[in-house]
LUMLUMSE-297194 format. One record per residue (C-alpha): z, y, x; residue in three letters. Coordinates in steps of 0.2 Angstrom, whole numbers. Example, Ala and Ser with C-alpha at 12.3 -4.5 7.8 and 13.67 -1.06 7.14 Angstrom:
REC:Z:Y:X:type
REC:39:-22:62:ALA $
REC:36:-5:68:SER $
//
This chain:
REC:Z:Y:X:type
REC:-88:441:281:UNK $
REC:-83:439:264:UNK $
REC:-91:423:255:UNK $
REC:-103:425:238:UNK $
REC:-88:421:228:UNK $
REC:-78:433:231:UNK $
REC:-89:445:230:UNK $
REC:-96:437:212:UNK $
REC:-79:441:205:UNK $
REC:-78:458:211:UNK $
REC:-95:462:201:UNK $
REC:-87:451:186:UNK $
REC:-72:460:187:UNK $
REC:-81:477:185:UNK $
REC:-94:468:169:UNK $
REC:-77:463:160:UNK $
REC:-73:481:161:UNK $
REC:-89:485:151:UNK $
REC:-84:486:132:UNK $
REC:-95:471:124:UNK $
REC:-107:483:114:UNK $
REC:-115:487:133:UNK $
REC:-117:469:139:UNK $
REC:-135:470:140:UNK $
REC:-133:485:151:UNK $
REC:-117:475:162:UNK $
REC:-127:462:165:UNK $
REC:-138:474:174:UNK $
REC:-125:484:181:UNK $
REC:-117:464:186:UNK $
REC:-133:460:197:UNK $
REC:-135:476:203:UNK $
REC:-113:481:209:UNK $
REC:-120:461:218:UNK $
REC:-133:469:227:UNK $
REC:-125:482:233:UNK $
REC:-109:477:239:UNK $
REC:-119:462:249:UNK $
REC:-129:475:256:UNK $
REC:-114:485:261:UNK $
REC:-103:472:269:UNK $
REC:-116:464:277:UNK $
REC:-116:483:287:UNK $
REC:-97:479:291:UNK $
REC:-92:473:304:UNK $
REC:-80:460:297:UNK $
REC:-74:442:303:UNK $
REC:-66:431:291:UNK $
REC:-46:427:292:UNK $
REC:-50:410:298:UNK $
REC:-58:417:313:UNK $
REC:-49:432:317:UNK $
REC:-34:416:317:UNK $
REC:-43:408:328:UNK $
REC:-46:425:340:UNK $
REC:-29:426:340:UNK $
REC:-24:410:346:UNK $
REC:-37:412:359:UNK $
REC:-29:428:366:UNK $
REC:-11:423:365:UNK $
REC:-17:408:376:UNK $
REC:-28:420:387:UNK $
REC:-14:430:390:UNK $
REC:0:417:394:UNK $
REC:-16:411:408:UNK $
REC:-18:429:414:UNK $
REC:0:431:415:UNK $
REC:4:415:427:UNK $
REC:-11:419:437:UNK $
REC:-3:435:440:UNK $
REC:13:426:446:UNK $
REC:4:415:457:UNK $
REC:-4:431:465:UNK $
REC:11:437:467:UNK $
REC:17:423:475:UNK $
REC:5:421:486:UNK $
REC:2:439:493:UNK $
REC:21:438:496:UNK $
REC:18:422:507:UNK $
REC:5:429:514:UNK $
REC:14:446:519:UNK $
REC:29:434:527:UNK $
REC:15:426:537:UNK $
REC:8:441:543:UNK $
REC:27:447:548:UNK $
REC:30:430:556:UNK $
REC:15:431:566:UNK $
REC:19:448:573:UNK $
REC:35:444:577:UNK $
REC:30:430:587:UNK $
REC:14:439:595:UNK $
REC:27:455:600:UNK $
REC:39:442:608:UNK $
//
């Protein structure tokens, strides 16, 4: 989510916009544009880029685990499938 600051400067930005004759009306306008982008990307559904890093890493990790487990099953299904043949050779002979 985006912190306070940020959105602080956003509202600033849009009061410096304001020629100075209509301060007393930008303040107003400053604490309101606050309000209402708080509200509005409090509804978003937004992660910072810290953890959206921090999902990545996670997912890059998951899949190198998901990837050797699927080797190993491999693997292993093929060992098993030798057995199986070994077995029936030995049980026809």
């Amino acid at each position: 989510m985006l912190n306070a600051k940020k959105i602080e400067d956003i509202a600033r930005q849009v009061t410096d916009s304001i020629p100075p004759g209509l301060k007393t009306i930008a303040n107003d306008l400053e604490d309101k544009t606050k309000t209402v982008l708080q509200r509005k990307l409090s509804q978003l559904d937004v992660v910072t880029r810290e953890e959206f890093d921090v999902q990545t890493q996670v997912l890059i990790k998951t899949r190198a685990q998901l990837s050797m487990l699927e080797n190993k099953i491999a693997e292993l299904e093929e060992r098993l499938q030798e057995k199986q043949l070994a077995e029936k050779e030995v049980s026809e002979d």
